[in-house]
DSSP file (Angstrom, degrees, kcal/mol; ACC not computed):
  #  RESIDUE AA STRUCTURE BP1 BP2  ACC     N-H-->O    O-->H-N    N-H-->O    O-->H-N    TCO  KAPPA ALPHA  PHI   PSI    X-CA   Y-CA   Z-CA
    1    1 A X              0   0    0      0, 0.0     2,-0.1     0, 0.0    11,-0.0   0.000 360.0 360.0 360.0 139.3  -15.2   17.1  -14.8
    2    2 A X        -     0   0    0      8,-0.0     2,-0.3     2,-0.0    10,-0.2  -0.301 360.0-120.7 101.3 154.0  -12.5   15.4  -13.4
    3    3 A X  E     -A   11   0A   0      8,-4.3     8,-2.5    -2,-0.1     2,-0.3  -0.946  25.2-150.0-138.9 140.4   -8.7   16.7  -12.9
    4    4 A X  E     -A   10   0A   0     -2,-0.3     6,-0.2     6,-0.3    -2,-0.0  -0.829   6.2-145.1-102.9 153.5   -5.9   14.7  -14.8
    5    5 A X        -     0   0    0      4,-1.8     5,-0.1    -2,-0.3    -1,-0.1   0.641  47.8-103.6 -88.2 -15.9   -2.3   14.4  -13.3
    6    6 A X  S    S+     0   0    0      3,-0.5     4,-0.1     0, 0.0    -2,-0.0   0.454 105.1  83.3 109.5  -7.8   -0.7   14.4  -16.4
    7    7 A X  S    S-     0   0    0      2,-0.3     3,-0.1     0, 0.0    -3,-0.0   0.102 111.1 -80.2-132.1  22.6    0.0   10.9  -16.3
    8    8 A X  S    S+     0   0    0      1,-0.3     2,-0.3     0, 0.0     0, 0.0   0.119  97.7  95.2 104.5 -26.8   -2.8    9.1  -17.4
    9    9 A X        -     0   0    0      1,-0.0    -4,-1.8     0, 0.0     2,-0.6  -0.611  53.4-152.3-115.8 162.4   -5.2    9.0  -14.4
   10   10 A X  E     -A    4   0A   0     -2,-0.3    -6,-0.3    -6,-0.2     2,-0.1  -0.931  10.3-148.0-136.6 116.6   -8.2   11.7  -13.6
   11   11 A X  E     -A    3   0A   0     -8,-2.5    -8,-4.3    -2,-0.6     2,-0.3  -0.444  10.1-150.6 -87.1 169.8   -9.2   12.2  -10.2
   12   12 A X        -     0   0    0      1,-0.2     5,-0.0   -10,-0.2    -2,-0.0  -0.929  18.5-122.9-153.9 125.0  -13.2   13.0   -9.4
   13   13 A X     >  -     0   0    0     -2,-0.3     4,-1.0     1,-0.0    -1,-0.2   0.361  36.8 -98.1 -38.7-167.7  -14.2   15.1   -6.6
   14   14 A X  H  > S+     0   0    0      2,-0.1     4,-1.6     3,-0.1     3,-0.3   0.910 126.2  43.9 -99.2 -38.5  -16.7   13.3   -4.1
   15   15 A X  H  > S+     0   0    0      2,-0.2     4,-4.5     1,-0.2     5,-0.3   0.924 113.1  44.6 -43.5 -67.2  -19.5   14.9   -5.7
   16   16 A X  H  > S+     0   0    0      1,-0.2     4,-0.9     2,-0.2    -1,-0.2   0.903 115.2  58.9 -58.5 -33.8  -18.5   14.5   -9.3
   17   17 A X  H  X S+     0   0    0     -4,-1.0     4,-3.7    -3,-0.3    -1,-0.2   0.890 103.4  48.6 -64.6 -52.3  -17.8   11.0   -7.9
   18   18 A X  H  X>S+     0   0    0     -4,-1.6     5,-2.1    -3,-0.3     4,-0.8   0.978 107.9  50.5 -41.2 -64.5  -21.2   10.4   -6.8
   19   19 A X  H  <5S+     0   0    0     -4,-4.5     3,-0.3     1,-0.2    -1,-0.3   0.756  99.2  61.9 -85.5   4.4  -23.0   11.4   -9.9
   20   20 A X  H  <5S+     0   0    0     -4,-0.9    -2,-0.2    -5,-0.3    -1,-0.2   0.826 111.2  46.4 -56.6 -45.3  -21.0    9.3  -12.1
   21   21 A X  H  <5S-     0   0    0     -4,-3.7    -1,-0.2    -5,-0.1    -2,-0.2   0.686 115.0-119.1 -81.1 -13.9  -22.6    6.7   -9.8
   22   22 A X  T  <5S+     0   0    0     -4,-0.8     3,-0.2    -3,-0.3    -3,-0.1   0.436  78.5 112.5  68.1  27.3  -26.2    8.0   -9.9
   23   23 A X      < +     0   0    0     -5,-2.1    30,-0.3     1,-0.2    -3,-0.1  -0.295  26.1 110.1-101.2  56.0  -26.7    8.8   -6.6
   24   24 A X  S    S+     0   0    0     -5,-0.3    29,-0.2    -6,-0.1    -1,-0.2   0.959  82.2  59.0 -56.3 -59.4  -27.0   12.5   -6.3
   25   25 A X  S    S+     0   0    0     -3,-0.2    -1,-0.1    -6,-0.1    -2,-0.1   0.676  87.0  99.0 -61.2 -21.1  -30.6   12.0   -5.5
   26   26 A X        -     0   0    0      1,-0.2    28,-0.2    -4,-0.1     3,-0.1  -0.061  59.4-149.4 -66.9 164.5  -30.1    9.6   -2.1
   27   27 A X  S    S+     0   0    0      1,-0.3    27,-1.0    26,-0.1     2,-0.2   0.626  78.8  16.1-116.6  23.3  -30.2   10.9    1.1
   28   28 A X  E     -b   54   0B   0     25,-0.2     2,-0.4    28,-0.0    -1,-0.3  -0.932  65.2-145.6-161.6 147.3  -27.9    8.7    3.0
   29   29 A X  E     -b   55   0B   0     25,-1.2    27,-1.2    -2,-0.2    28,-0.2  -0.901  20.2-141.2-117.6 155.3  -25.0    6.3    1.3
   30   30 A X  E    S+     0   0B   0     -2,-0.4    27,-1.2     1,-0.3     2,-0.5   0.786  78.3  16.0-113.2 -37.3  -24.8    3.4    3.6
   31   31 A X  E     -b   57   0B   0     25,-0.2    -1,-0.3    24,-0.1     2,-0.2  -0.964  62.8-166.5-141.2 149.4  -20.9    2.9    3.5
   32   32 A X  E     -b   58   0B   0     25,-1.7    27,-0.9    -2,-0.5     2,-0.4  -0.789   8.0-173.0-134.0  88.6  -18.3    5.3    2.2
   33   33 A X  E     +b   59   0B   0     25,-0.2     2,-0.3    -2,-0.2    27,-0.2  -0.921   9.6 167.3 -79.6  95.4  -14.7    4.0    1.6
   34   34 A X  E     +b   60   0B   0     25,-0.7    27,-0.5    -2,-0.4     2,-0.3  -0.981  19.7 172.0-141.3 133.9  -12.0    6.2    0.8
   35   35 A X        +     0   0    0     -2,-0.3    27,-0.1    25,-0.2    25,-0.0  -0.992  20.8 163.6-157.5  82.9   -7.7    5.3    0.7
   36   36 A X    >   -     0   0    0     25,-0.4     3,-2.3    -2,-0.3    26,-0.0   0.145  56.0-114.2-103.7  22.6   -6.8    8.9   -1.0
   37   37 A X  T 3  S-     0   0    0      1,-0.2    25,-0.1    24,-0.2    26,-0.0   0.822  90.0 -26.2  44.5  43.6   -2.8    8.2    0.2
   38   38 A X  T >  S+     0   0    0     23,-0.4     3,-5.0    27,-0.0     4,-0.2   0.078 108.2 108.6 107.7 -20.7   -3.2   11.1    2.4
   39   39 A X  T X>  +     0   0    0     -3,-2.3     4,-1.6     1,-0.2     3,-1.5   0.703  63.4  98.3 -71.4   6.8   -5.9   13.7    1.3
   40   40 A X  H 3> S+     0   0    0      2,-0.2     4,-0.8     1,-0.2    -1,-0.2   0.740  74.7  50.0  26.2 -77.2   -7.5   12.4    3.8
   41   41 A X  H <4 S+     0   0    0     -3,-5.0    -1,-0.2     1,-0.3    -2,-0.1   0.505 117.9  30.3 -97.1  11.6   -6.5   14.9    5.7
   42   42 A X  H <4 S+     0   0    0     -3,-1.5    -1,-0.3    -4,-0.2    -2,-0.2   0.201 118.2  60.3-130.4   4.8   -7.4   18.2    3.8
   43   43 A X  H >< S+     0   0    0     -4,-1.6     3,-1.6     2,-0.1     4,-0.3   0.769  77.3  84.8 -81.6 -51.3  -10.6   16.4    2.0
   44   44 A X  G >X S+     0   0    0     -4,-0.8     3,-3.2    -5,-0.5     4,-0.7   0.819  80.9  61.0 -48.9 -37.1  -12.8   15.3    4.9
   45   45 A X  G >4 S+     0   0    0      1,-0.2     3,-3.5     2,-0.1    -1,-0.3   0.972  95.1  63.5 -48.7 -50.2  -14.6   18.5    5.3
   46   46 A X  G <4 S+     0   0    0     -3,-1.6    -1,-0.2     1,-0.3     3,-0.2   0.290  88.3  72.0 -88.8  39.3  -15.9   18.2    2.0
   47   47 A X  G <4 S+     0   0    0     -3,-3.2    -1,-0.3    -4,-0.3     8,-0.1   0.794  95.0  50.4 -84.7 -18.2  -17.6   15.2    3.1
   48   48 A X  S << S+     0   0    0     -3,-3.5    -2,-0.2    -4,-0.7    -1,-0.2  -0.065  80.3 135.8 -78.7   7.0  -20.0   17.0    5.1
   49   49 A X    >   -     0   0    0     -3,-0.2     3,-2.5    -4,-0.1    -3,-0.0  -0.486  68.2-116.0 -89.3 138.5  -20.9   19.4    2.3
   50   50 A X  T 3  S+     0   0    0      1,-0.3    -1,-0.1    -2,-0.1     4,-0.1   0.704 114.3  55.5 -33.0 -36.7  -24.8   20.2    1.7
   51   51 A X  T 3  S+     0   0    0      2,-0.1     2,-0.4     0, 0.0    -1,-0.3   0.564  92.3  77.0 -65.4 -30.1  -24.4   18.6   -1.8
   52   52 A X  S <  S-     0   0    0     -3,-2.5   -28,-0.1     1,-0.1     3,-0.1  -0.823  91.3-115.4-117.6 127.2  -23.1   15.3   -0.7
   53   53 A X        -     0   0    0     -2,-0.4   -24,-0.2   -30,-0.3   -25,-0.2  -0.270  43.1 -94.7 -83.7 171.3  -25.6   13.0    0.7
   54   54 A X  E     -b   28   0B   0    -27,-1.0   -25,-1.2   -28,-0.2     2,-0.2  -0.470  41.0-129.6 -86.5 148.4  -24.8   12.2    4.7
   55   55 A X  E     -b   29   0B   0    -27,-0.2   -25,-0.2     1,-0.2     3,-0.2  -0.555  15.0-161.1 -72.6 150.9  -22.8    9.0    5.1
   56   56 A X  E    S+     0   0B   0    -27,-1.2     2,-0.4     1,-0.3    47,-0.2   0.890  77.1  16.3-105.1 -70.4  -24.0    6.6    7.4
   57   57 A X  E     -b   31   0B   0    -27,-1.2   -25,-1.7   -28,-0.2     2,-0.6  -0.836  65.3-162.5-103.8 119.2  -20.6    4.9    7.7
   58   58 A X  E     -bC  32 101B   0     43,-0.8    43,-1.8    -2,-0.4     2,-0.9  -0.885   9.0-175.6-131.1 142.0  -16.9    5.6    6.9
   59   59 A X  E     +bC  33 100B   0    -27,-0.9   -25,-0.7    -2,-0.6    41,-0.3  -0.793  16.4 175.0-130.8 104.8  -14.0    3.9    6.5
   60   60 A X  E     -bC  34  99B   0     39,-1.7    39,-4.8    -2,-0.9     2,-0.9  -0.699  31.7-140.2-103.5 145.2  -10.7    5.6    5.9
   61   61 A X  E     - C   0  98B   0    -27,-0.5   -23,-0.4    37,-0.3   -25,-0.4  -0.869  24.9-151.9-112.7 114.8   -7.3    4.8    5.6
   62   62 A X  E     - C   0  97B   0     35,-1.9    35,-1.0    -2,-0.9     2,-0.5  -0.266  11.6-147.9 -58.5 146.8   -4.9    7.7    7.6
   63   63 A X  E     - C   0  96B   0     33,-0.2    33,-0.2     1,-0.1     3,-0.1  -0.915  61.9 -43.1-127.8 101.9   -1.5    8.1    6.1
   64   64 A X  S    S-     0   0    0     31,-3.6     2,-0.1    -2,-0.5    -1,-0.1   0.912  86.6-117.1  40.8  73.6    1.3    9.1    8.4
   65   65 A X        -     0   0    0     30,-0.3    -1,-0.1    -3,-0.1    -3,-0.0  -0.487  19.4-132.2 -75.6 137.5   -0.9   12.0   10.5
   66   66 A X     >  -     0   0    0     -3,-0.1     4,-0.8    -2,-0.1    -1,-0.0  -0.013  10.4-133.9 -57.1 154.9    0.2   15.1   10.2
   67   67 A X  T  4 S+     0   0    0      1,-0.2     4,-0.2     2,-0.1    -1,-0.1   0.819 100.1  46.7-112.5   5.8    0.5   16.8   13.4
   68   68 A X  T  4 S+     0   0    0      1,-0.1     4,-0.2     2,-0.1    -1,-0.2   0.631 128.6  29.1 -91.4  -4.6   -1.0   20.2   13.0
   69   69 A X  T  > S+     0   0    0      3,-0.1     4,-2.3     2,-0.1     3,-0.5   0.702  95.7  79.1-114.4  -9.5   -4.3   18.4   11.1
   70   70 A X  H >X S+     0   0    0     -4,-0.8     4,-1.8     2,-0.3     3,-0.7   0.990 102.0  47.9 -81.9 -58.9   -4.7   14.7   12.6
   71   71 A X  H 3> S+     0   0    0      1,-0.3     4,-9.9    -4,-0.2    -1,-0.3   0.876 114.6  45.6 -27.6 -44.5   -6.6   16.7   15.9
   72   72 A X  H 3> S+     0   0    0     -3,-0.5     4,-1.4     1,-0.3     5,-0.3   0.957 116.3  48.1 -81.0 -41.2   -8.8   18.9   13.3
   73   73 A X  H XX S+     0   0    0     -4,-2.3     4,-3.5    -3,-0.7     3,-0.5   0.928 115.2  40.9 -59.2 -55.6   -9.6   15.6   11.5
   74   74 A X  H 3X S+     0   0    0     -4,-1.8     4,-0.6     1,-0.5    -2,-0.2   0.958 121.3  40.9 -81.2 -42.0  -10.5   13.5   14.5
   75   75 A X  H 3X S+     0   0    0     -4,-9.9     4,-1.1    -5,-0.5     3,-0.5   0.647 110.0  61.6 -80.8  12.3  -12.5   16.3   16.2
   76   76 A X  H <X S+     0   0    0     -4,-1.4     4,-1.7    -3,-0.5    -2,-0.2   0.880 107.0  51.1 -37.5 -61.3  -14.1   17.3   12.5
   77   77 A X  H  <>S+     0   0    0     -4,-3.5     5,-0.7    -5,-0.3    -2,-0.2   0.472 106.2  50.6 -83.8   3.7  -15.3   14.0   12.7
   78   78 A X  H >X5S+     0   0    0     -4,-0.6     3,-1.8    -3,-0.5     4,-0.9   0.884 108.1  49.5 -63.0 -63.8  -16.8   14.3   16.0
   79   79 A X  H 3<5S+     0   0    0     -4,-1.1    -2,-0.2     1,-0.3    -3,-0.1   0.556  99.2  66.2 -55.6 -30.8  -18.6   17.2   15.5
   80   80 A X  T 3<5S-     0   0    0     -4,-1.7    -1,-0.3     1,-0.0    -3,-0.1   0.401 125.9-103.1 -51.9 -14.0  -19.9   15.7   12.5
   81   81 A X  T <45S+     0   0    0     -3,-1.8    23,-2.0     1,-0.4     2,-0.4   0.766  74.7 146.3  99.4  62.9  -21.6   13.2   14.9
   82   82 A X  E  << -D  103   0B   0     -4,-0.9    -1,-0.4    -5,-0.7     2,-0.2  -0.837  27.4-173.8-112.7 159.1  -19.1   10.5   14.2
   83   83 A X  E     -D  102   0B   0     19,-1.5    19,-2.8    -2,-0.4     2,-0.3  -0.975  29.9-116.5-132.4 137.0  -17.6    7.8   16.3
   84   84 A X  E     +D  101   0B   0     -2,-0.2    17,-0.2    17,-0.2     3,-0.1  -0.655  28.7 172.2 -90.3 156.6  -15.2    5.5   15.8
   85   85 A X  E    S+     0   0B   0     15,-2.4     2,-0.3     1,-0.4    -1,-0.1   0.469  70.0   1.3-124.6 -18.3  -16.6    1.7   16.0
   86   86 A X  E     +D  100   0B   0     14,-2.1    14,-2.8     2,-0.0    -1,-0.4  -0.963  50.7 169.1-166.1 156.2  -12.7    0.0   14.7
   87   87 A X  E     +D   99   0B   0     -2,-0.3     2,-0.2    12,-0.3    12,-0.2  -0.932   3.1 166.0-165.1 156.2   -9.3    0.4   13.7
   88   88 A X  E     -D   98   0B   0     10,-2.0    10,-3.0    -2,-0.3     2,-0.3  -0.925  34.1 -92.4-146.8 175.3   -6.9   -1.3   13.2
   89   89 A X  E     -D   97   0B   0      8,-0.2     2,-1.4    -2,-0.2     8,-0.2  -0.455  31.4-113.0-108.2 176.1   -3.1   -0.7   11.3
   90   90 A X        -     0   0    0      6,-2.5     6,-0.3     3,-0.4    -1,-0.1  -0.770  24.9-151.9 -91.0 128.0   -2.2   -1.2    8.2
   91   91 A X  S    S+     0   0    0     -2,-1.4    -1,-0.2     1,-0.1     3,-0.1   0.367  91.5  40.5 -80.6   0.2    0.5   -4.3    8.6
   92   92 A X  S    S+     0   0    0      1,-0.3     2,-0.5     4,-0.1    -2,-0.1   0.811 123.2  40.5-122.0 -74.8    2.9   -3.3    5.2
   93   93 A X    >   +     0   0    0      1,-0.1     3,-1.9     2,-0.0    -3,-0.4  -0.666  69.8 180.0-129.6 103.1    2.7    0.4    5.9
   94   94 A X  T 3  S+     0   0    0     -2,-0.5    -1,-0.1     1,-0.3    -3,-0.1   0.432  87.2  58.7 -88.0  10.3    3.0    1.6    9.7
   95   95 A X  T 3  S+     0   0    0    -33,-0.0   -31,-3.6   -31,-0.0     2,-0.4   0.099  98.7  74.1-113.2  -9.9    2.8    4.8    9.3
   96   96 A X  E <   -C   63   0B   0     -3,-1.9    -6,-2.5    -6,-0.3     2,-0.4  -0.890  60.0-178.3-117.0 133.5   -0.8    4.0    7.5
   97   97 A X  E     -CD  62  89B   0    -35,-1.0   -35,-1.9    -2,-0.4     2,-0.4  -0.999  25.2-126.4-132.4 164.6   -4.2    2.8   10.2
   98   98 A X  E     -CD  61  88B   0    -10,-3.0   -10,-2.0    -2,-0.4     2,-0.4  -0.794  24.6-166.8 -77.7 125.3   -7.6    1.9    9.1
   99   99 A X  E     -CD  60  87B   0    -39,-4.8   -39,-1.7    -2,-0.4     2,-0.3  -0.985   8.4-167.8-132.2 118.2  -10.3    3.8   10.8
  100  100 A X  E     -CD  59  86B   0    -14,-2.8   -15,-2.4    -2,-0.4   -14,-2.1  -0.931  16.4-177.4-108.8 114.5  -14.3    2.9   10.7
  101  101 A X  E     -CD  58  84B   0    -43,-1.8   -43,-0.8    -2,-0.3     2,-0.3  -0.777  11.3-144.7-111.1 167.3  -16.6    5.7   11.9
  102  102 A X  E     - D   0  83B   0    -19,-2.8   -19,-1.5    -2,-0.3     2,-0.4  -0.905  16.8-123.7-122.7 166.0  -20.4    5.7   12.4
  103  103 A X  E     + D   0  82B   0     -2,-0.3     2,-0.4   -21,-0.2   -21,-0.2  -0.840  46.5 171.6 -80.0 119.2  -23.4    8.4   12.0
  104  104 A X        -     0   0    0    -23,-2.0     5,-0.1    -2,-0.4     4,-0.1  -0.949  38.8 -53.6-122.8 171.9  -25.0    8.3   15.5
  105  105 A X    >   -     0   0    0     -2,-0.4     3,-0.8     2,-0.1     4,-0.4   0.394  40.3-119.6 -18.6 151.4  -27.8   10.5   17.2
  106  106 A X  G >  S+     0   0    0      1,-0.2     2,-1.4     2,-0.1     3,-1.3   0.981 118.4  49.5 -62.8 -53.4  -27.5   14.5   17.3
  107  107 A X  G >  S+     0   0    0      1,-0.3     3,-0.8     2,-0.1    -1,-0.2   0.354  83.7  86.0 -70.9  21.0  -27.7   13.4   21.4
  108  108 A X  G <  S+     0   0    0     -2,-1.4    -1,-0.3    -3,-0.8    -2,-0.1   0.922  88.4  44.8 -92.9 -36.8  -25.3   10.9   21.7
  109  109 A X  G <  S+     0   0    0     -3,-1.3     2,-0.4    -4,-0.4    -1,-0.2   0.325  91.7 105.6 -87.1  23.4  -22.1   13.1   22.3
  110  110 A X  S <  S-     0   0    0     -3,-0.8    -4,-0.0    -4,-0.1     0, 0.0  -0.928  85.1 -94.3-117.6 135.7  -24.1   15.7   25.1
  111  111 A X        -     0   0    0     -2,-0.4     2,-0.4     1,-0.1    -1,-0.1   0.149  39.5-141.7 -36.9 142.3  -23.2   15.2   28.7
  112  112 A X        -     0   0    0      1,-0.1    -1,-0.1    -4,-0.0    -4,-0.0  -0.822  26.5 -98.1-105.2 149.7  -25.7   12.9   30.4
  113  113 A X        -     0   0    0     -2,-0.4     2,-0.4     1,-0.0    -1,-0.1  -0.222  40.7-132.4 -52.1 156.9  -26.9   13.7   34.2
  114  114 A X        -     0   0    0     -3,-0.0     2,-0.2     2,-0.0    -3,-0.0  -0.874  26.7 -96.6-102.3 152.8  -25.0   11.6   36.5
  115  115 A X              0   0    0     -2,-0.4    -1,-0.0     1,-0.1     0, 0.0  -0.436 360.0 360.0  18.2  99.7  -26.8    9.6   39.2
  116  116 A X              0   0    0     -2,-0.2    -1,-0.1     0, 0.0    -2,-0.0   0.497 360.0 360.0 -79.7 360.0  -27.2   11.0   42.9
């Protein structure tokens, strides 16, 4: 478990992360924070993975988006039936923003009838 860099430190999947913590068993984690200095942007599917219980809330920091992934990120995280609710930038690093999404309703992102 675990990957080391060679340099001392050992990174943890989100899963491996999880059950260190004892929550495999929950079925929703009420906030989810992650500042991975850019995996970010090749990670985020496997937040959605069957395994991993659904986040209610998450709050990431982007690093300098890419421009063939920032699209697949943002709509990933649509489709996942996220919204964003803030962001704001990171004031030392400008190239970095903070981004807070939420879990809403399967129905909240299907056209609604308009009004006559």
């Amino acid at each position: 478990p675990g990957r080391g860099d060679g340099e001392g430190h050992v990174y943890y999947s989100l899963k491996e992360t999880i059950a260190k913590l004892g929550h495999s068993d929950l079925e929703t984690i009420d906030i989810f924070k992650i500042d991975c200095e850019g995996c970010e942007w090749t990670s985020f599917k496997g937040w959605f993975h069957p395994d991993i219980p659904m986040l209610h809330q998450i709050l990431v920091e982007v690093h300098h988006a890419p421009t063939d992934r920032a699209l697949q990120f943002f709509d990933g995280m649509k489709s996942q039936g996220y919204a964003t609710f803030h962001k704001e930038p990171n004031m030392w690093d400008t190239g970095c923003i903070e981004y807070a999404f939420i879990k809403l309703a399967n129905d909240f992102f299907l056209p609604t009838a308009t009004s006559p």
